[in-house]
Structures are given as C-alpha cells and as structure tokens.
C-alpha positions as CSV (number, residue, x, y, z in Angstrom):
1,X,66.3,19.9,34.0
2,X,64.7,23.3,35.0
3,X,67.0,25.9,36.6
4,X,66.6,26.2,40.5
5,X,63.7,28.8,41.7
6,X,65.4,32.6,42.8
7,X,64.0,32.9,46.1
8,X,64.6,35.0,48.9
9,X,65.8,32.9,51.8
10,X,66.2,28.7,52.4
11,X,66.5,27.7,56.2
12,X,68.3,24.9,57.0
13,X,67.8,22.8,60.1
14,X,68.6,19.5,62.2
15,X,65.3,19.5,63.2
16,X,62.1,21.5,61.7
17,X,58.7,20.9,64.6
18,X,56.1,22.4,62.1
19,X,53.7,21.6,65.0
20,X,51.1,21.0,62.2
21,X,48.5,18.2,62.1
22,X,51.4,15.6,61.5
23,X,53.0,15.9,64.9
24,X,56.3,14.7,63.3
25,X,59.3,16.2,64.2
26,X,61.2,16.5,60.4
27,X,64.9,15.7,60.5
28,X,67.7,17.5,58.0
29,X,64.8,19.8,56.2
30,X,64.7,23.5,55.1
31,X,62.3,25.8,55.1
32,X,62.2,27.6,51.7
33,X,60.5,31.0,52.2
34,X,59.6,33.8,49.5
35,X,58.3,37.0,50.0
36,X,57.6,36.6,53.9
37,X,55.9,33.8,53.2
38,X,56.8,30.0,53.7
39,X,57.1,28.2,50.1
40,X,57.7,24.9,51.4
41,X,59.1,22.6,53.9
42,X,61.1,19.7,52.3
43,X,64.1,17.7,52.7
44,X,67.2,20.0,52.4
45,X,68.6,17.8,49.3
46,X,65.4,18.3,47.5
47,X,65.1,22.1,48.7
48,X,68.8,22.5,47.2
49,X,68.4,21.2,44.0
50,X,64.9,23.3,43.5
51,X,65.8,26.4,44.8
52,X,68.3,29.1,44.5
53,X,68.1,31.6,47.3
54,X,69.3,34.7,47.6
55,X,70.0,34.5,51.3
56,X,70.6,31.4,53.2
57,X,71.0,29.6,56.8
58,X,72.5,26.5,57.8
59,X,71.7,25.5,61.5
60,X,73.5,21.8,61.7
61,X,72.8,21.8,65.6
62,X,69.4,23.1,65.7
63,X,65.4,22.9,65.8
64,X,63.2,25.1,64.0
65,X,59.7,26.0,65.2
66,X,57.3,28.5,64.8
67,X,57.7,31.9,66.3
68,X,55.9,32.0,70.3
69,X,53.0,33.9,70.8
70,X,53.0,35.6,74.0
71,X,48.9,35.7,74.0
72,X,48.8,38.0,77.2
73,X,51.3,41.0,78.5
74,X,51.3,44.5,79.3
75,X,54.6,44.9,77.3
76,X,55.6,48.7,79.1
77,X,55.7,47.7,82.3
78,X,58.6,46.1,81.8
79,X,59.6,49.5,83.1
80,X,58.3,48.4,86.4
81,X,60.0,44.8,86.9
82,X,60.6,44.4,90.1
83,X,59.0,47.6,91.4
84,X,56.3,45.9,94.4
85,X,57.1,41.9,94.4
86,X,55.5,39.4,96.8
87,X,51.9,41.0,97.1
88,X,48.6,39.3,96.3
89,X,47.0,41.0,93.5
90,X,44.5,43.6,94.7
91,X,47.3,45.6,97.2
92,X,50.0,45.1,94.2
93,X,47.4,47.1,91.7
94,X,45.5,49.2,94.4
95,X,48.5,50.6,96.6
96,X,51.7,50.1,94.0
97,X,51.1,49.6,90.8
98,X,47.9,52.2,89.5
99,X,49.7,54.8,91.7
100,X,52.7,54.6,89.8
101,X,51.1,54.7,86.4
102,X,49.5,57.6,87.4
103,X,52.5,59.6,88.2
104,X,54.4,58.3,85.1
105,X,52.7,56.3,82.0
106,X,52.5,58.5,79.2
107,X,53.4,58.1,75.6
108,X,57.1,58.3,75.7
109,X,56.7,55.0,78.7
110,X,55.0,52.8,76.5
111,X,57.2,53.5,73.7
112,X,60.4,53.0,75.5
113,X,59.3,50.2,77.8
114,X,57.6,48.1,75.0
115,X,61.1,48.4,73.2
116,X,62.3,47.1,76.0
117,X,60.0,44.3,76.4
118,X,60.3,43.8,72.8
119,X,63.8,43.0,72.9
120,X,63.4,40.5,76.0
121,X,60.7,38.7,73.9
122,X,62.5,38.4,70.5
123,X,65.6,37.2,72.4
124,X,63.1,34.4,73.7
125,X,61.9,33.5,70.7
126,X,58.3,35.2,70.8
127,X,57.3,36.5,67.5
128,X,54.2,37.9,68.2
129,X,52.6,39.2,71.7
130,X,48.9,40.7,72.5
131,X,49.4,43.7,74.5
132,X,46.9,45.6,77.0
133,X,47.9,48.9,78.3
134,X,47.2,52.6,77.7
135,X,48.2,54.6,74.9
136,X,48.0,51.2,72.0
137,X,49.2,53.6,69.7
138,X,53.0,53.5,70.8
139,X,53.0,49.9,71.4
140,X,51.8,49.8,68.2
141,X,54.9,51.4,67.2
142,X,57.5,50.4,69.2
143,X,56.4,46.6,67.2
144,X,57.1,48.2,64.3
145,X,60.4,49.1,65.0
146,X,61.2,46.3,66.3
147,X,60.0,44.4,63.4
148,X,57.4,42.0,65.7
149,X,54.4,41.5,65.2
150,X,51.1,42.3,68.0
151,X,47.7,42.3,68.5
152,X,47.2,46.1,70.0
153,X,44.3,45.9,72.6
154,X,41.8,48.7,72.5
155,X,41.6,49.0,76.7
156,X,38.6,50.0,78.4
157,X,37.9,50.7,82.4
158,X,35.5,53.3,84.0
159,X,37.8,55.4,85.8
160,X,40.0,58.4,84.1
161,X,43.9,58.2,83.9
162,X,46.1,59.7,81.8
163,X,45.1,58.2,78.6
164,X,41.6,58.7,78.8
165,X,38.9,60.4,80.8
166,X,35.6,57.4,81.0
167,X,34.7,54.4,78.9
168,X,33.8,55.7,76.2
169,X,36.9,58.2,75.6
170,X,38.8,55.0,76.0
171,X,36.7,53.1,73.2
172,X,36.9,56.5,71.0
173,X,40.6,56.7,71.3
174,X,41.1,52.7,70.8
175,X,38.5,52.8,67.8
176,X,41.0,55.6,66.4
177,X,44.3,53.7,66.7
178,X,43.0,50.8,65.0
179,X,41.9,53.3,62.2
180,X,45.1,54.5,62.0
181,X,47.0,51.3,62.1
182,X,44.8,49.0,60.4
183,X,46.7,48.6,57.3
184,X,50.1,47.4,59.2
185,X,50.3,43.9,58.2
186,X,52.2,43.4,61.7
187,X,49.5,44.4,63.9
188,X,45.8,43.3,64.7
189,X,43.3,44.5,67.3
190,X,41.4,43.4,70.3
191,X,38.8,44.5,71.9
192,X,40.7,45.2,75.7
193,X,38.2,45.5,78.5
194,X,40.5,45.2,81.8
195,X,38.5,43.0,84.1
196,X,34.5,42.7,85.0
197,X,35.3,44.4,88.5
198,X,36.7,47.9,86.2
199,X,33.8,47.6,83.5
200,X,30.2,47.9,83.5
201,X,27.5,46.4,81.9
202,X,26.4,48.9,79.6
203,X,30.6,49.3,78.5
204,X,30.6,45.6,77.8
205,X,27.3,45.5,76.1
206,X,29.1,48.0,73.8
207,X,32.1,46.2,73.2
208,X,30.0,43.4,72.2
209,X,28.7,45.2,69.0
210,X,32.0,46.4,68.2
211,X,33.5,43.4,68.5
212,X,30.9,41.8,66.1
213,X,31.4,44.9,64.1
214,X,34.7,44.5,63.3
215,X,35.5,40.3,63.6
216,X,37.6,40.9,66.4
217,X,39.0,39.5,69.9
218,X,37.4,40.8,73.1
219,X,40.4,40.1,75.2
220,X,40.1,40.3,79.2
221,X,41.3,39.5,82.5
222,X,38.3,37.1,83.9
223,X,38.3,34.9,87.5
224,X,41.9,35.5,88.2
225,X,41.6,35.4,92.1
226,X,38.6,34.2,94.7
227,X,38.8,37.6,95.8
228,X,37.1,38.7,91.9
229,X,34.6,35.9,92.0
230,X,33.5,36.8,95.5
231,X,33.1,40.3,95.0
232,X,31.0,40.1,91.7
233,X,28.6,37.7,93.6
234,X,28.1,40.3,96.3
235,X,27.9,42.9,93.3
236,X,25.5,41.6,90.9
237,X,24.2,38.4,92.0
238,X,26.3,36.3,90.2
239,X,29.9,35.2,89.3
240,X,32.0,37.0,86.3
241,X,31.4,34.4,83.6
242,X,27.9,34.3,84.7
243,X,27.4,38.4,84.2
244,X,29.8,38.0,81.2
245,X,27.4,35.0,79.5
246,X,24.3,37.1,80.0
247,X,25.9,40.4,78.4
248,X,26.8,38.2,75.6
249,X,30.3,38.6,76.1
250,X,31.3,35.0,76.2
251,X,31.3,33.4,72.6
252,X,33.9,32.7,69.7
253,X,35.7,35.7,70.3
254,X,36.1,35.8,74.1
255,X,39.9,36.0,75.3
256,X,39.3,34.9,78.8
257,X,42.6,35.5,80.3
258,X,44.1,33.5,83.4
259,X,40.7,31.7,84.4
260,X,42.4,30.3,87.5
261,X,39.2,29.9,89.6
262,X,36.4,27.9,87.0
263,X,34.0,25.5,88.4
264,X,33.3,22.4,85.9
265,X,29.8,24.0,84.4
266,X,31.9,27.1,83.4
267,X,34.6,24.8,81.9
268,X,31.7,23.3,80.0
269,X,30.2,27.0,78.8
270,X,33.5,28.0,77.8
271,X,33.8,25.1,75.7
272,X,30.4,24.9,74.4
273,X,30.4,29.4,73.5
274,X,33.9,28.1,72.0
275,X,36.2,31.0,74.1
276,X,39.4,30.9,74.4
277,X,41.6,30.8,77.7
278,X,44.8,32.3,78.2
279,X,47.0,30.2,81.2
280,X,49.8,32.7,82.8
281,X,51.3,30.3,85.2
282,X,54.5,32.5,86.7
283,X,52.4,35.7,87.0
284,X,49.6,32.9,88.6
285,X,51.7,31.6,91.1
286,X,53.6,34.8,92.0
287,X,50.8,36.5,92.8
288,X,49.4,33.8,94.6
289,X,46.4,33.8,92.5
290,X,46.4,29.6,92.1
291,X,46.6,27.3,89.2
292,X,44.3,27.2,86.2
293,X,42.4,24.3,85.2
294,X,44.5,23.5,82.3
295,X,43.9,19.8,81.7
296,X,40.1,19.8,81.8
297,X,40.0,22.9,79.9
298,X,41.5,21.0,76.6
299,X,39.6,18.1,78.3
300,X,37.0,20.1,77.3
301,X,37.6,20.8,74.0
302,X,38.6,24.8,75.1
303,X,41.4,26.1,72.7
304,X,44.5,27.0,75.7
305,X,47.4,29.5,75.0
306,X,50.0,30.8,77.1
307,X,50.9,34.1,78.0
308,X,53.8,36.0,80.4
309,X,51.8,38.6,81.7
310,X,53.1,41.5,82.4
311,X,57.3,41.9,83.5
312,X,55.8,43.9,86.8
313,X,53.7,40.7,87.9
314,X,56.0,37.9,86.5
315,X,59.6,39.4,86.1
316,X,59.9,37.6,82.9
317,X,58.8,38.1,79.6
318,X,59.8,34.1,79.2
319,X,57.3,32.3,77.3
320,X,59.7,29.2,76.9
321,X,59.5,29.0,80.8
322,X,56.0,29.6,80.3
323,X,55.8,26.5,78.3
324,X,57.2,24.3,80.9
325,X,55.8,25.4,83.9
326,X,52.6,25.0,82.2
327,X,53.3,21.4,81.4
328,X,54.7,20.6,84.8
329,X,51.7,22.4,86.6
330,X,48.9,20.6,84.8
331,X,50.8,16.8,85.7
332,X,51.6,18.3,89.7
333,X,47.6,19.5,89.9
334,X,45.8,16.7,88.4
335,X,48.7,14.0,89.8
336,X,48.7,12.7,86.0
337,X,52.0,12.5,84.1
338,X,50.3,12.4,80.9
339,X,48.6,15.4,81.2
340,X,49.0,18.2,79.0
341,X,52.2,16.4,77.1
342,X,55.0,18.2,75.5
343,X,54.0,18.4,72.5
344,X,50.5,20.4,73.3
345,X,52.6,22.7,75.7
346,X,54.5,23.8,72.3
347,X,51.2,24.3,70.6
348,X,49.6,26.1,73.2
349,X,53.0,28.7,72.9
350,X,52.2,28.8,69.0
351,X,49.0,27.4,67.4
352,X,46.9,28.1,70.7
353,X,48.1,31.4,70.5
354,X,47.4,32.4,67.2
355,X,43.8,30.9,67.2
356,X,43.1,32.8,70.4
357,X,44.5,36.1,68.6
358,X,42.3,35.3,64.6
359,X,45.6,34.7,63.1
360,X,45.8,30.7,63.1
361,X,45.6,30.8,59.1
362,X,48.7,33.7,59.2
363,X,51.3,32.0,61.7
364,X,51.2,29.4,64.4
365,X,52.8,26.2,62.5
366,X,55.3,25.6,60.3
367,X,53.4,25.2,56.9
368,X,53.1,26.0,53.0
369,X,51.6,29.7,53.0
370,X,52.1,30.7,56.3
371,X,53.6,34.0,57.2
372,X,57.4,33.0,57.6
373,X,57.6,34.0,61.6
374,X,60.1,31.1,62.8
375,X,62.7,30.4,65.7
376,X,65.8,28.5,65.8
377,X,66.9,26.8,69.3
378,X,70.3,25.7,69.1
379,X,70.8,22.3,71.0
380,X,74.5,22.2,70.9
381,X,75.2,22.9,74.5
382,X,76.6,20.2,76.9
383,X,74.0,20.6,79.2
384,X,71.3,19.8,76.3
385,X,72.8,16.5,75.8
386,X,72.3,13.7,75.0
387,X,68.9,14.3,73.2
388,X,66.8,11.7,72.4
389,X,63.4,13.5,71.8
390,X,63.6,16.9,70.3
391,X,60.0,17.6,70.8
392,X,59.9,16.9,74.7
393,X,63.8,18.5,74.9
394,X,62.4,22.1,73.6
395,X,60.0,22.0,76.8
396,X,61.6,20.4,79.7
397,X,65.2,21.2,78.7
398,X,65.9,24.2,77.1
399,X,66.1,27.7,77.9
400,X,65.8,31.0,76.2
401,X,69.5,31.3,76.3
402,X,69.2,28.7,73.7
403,X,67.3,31.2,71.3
404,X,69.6,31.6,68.0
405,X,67.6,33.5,65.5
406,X,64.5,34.8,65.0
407,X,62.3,35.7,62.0
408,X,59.1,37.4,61.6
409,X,58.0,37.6,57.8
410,X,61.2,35.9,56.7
411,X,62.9,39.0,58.3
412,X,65.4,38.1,60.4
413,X,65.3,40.0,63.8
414,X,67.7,37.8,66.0
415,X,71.1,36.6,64.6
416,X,73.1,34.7,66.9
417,X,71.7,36.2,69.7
418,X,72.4,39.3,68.2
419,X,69.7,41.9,67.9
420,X,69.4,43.4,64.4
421,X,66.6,45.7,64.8
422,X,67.3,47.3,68.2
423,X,69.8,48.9,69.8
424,X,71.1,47.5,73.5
425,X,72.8,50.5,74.6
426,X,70.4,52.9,74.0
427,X,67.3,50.3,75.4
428,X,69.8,50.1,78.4
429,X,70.0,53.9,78.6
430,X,66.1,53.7,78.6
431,X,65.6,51.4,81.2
432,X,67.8,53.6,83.5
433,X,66.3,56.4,82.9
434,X,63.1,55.2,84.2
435,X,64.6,53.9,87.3
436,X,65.9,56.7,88.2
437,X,62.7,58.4,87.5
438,X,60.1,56.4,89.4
439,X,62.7,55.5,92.2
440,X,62.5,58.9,93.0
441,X,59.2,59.3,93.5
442,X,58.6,55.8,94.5
C-alpha cells in the first residue's frame, strides 16, 4: 500500500455545501487542500487513509462552505457607520456624506477603515469583497494585510475630490494602481464608474475600451432610486440602461449594481447582453430605495450576487444577513414561497459573486482546483437546533456569530472567532480615532 500523500492541510467537517452542480450537501467529508489550492473533497475515512497533512481541522459540529463574496461595498466607510441614518439617498450623499469625505478621506482613511471593514467581513465569513471608493491603492493594501482577497475598483466621476482632479485623472491614477498591483494573486480590478448621473458619455465610452482592453468588470451603481431614472429621462432622453446600452456599456462585463427600479424589457436586455446584477437588500430598504426584481431576474436567465454596500448606508458589513433577507424579500414581493430558494440565496453569496467579479473558475464552490477560500459555521448552538436541513439552516437560521473559521488560500484568517491576521485593539483604537475626528467637525 502506498504511503499517505504530505499535504499541507485536511479539513474535516459534519457537513461540506460545495454548492457545485451536484446540490448535495456531503455529510462526514474533508476537504484536502495543498498549496492554496483544494486537492479534493472526499469522505473523511478515505481522505485519512490517503493523505498525511501537515496541519489539520476537525469541525464535528459544523458545515463547510465556500468563502462569501461581498460583490458590492465601499469597505472605508465603515469609518462613517452610523454617521447620517434614516435619509433617502440623494440628501444622505448630497448634504452628509460627500461633505464629509471631503473634509476627511485620504489615504491613511481608507487604509484604516478598510481594516476595519475587513475584520467585520472575515468575522462574517466573507472571503472576498469588490470595493469602490477613492484612493484603490490602500484598499488594496489593507486586503493584503488582512490576508482577503478583493476586486479593487478603478472609480471614476466628473467632479474633483481629494483623490483626483476630473475623469480622466481618476482613470490615470486607477490605470496606475492596477499596474502596480496586478501581480497580487489576492486582488483583481474593475472598471468603477460611480453612477450614470456622475459620468458622462464620453468617460463611459472610454471605460468601455479599457474594459475590453484589459478583460475586466465595469462595475456601477445603475437605477437604484426613481429619483435616478427620472432624472436621466429629463437629461438625455432616455432612462440609465437605455444611455448605458447605446454607449455600449451593457454586455458580459457589466456589474449593474442594485437595479431596484427595472421594467420587464430591461430585465430582458440584461439577460440577453448577459450582465450581471448586484441585489443590496439592507442598504435597499434603509435607504428607502425599494426592492429589486430578484426573482424574474434569475427568471431571466441574469447571473444575481449579493452585496452589503457600504457600513455608512447599511450599518452592516453582514452578507449572511444579506443572504436571508434576500431570500425572504424575493418570496414577500412576488407572494411565492418558492421563490429564490435557499439554496440559490447561498449561491448568489458565492458562485453569483465570483462570476459577477471573473473569478468563478478561482473560488465560488467547493471543488478540485479551486483556490482553497472556505468557511466554517458551527451549528452547535441550542438555538440552531434541531437541524433537519443544513442547506436551508445556513440561510434562515444562522447568524454571523456562528462564523468559526475562515480561510482564504488554505490560510487560515479566522480561528474560533479569533482573528489571526489583525489586531482588535489597535482597529479599535482606529475606529476611535476617527470618531473623534469627524464628530468634531461633523
């Protein structure tokens, strides 16, 4: 008999959810992983007698899924949870929230606050999260640090802040980071144009060719309130998707993100240009924005992901609750139980996230060659039980306070709810700085 295989780590688990083709939830298997990379997934007797690994983890109570992709967030305004709740979206930007990152964002805020939001995200299970916001760079590297991985968007608008001075500084400098960065194997780029109100035609026009250029996402906000699709009617004649379409915008690599306010032909063209759609349900209904057509969008045939949004908008960087509230709104809306079922709520936290970000072939399920980027929910707790159906228990029951471990590349970055790659205290320290900084000139 051959001698067992050295490799780097086996994961044991009650339950493995590969969320693959098979929809089978895979009782008492492991997860044998080499290198970053997933070996196999097999039955733990087999996995025992085949492999001999130099690490191991045996989670008796638990289910093992991929890692969540938070496919939308603004991950340093974390540093501004909380700072102008219960306003509809144009007076929360217009009179709080672009003041405010005037007086403050620089690069030392986006570092510190997407540690922060880092931290909140790995102890949620997300593994991966697609960031807008100024200075990329930093977010960039506060990833790093923390060991996640993120798609870094390159953000565009018209008007000058402290990051850049007009559209095409912003493309220049975004261009740049992604030259700089481009050989992280944690990170990959986006095209980040902020919304068709903030960016002209002749911008987008250019994004398109870079885009094309360089086989990437063009990732945008996109008929998120009435307010939007009334003004761009006024504006140029014709709704956002419309404009978009005609600028050749929408295709394969559109990241449409909230798409609350679609009428069925635009459901139709963003299935047909095969776009995807990014649902934000919290920072949605917060805002008061509404409630996405979810349902006939996968209807459709349109590839759905979830994201948080940003902490200032939702309060959460949550993408479990994300996952549920998702679920629940597409059966309230359409009065259909059935609709959008547990098990496509998971996939749109993992799978649709990864296809909407050009890594579905990197992470997303739980498979042979896949990037090793996993999460363990531990089901132990009394008010978990009984459990009769893992699959519908990690949506409608559990929380993120049910988060054990985390790994991204077989490196683990959560152990027992205990952060390995960042430090509380001083994130703590952080967060109060900032507090005390903007509160004063709040």
């Amino acid at each position: 008999m051959d001698a067992p295989q050295a490799i780097d780590l086996c994961i044991e688990a009650r339950h493995v959810v590969p969320l693959d083709r098979s929809g089978t939830v895979l009782d008492a298997h492991t997860v044998a992983i080499d290198a970053g990379r997933i070996l196999a997934v097999l039955p733990t007797e087999e996995a025992r007698a085949r492999y001999a690994p130099r690490s191991a983890a045996s989670l008796s109570t638990h289910a093992l899924l991929p890692g969540l992709v938070n496919a939308h967030t603004h991950a340093a305004m974390s540093l501004m949870r909380g700072l102008a709740d219960d306003l509809p979206l144009m007076e929360w930007l217009t009179r709080h929230i672009w003041p405010a990152e005037a007086r403050h964002v620089t690069p030392q805020l986006v570092y510190d606050g997407t540690l922060l939001a880092c931290a909140e995200m790995i102890r949620g299970g997300i593994t991966c999260f697609s960031d807008m916001y100024f200075f990329p760079e930093e977010a960039g590297r506060a990833a790093l640090s923390a060991g996640m991985r993120a798609a870094l968007g390159m953000i565009c608008i018209e008007f000058p802040t402290a990051y850049a001075s007009d559209a095409q500084d912003y493309l220049h400098k975004g261009l740049a980071m992604r030259d700089a960065l481009r050989h992280e194997p944690l990170l990959s780029f986006c095209m980040a144009p902020h919304a068709p109100y903030t960016v002209q035609d002749a911008t987008f026009e250019r994004i398109v060719t870079y885009a094309d250029e360089l086989q990437i996402p063009i990732h945008l906000h996109v008929h998120e309130t009435l307010h939007e699709v009334e003004e761009s009617v006024q504006r140029y004649g014709a709704r956002p998707l419309a404009r978009l379409h005609r600028l050749g915008v929408v295709g394969p690599a559109l990241v449409a993100v909230h798409a609350v306010h679609l009428d069925e032909a635009e459901t139709r063209l963003l299935a047909a240009c095969g776009s995807h759609v990014v649902h934000c349900p919290s920072s949605n209904l917060k805002l008061g924005s509404g409630i996405a057509p979810v349902a006939p969008l996968v209807a459709a045939g349109v590839n759905v992901a979830l994201g948080t949004d940003s902490a200032a908008s939702n309060n959460r960087l949550d993408l479990l609750q994300e996952t549920r509230t998702a679920a629940l709104l597409a059966k309230g809306s359409m009065r259909e139980p059935t609709a959008v079922p547990a098990d496509q709520a998971l996939r749109m936290a993992t799978l649709g996230g990864a296809r909407a970000l050009g890594l579905e072939r990197t992470i997303g399920t739980i498979e042979a060659d896949k990037q090793a980027d996993l999460v363990a929910v531990d089901l132990a707790a009394l008010e978990l039980r009984p459990r009769y159906h893992p699959l519908s228990h990690l949506v409608y029951a559990v929380g993120r306070e049910n988060v054990s471990d985390v790994w991204v590349s077989g490196r683990r970055l959560l152990d027992n709810r205990r952060l390995t790659t960042l430090d509380e205290e001083e994130l703590a320290a952080k967060a109060a700085f900032w507090q005390k900084r903007m509160a004063a000139q709040a």
